[in-house]
C-alpha positions in Angstrom: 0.0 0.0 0.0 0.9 3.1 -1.0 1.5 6.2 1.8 0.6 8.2 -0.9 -2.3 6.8 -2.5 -3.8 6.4 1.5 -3.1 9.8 1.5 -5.2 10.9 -1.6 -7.6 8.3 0.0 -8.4 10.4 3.2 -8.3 14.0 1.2 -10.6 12.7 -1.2 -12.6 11.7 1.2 -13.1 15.0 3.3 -13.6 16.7 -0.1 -16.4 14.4 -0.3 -18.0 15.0 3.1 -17.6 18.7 2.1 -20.0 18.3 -0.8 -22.7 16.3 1.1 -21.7 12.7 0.8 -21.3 10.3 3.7 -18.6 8.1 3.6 -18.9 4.6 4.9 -15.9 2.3 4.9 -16.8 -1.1 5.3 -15.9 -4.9 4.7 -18.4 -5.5 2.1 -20.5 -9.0 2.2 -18.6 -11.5 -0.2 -20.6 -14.8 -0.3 -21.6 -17.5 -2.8 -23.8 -15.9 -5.3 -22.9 -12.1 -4.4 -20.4 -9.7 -5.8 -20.7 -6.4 -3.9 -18.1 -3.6 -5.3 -17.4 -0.1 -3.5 -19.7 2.4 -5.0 -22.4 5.0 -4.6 -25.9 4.4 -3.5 -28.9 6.3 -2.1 -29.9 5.7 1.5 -33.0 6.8 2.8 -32.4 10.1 0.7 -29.1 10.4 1.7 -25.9 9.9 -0.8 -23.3 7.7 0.5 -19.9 6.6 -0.8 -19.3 2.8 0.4 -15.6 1.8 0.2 -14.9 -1.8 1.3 -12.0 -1.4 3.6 -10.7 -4.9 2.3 -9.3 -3.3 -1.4 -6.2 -1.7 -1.8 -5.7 2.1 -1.6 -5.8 3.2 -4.9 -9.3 0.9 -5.6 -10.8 3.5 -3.3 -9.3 6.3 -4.6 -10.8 5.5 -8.1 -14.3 5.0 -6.5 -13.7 8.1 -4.8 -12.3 9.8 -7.5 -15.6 8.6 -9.7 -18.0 10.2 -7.4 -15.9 13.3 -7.2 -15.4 13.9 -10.7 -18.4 15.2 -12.2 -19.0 18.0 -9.2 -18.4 22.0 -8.7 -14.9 21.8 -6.2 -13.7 25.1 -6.9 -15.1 26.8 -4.4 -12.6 23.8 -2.3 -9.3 23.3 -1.5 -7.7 20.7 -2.9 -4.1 19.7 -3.1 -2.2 20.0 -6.5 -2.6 15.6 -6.7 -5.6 15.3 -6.4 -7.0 18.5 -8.1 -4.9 16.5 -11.3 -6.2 13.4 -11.2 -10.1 15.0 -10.8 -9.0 17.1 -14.0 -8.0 13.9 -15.7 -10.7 12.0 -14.7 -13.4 15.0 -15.7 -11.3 14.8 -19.1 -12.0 11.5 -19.9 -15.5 11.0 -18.7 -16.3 13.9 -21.3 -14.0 12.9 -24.0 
């Protein structure tokens, strides 16, 4: 693991909190018949983020960086690595 991708991991998540999301790290069920990924959802009205604690670092970032990508954060600060890989990620969901 990566210090620096943990590192983008918990920025990216305060960003997120910032904007309205809850965050919920989890181990995420893994049983016969079920594949359950990290990913957005609505509950009970309220937009949450769940990252399954059991993936590497920069699996979360991506999730993370998924959810983050298509939002107004200029009014935020963000550090010069992650602002760059929102812009890339923005760049290539558009193009």
């Amino acid at each position: 693991m990566s210090r620096r991708d943990e590192a983008l991991v918990e920025e990216a998540k305060e960003v997120a909190r910032r904007v309205g999301l809850r965050i919920r790290e989890e181990t995420l069920l893994r049983e016969v018949g079920y594949r359950v990924r990290s990913g957005a959802a609505r509950v009970r009205g309220e937009d949450v983020i769940f990252l399954d604690r059991n993936v590497p670092a920069a699996e979360r970032l991506q999730v993370l960086l998924d959810e983050l990508a298509g939002r107004d954060l200029e009014t935020h600060y963000l550090t010069p690595a992650l602002r760059r890989l929102l812009t890339r990620r923005s760049g290539a969901a558009t193009g």
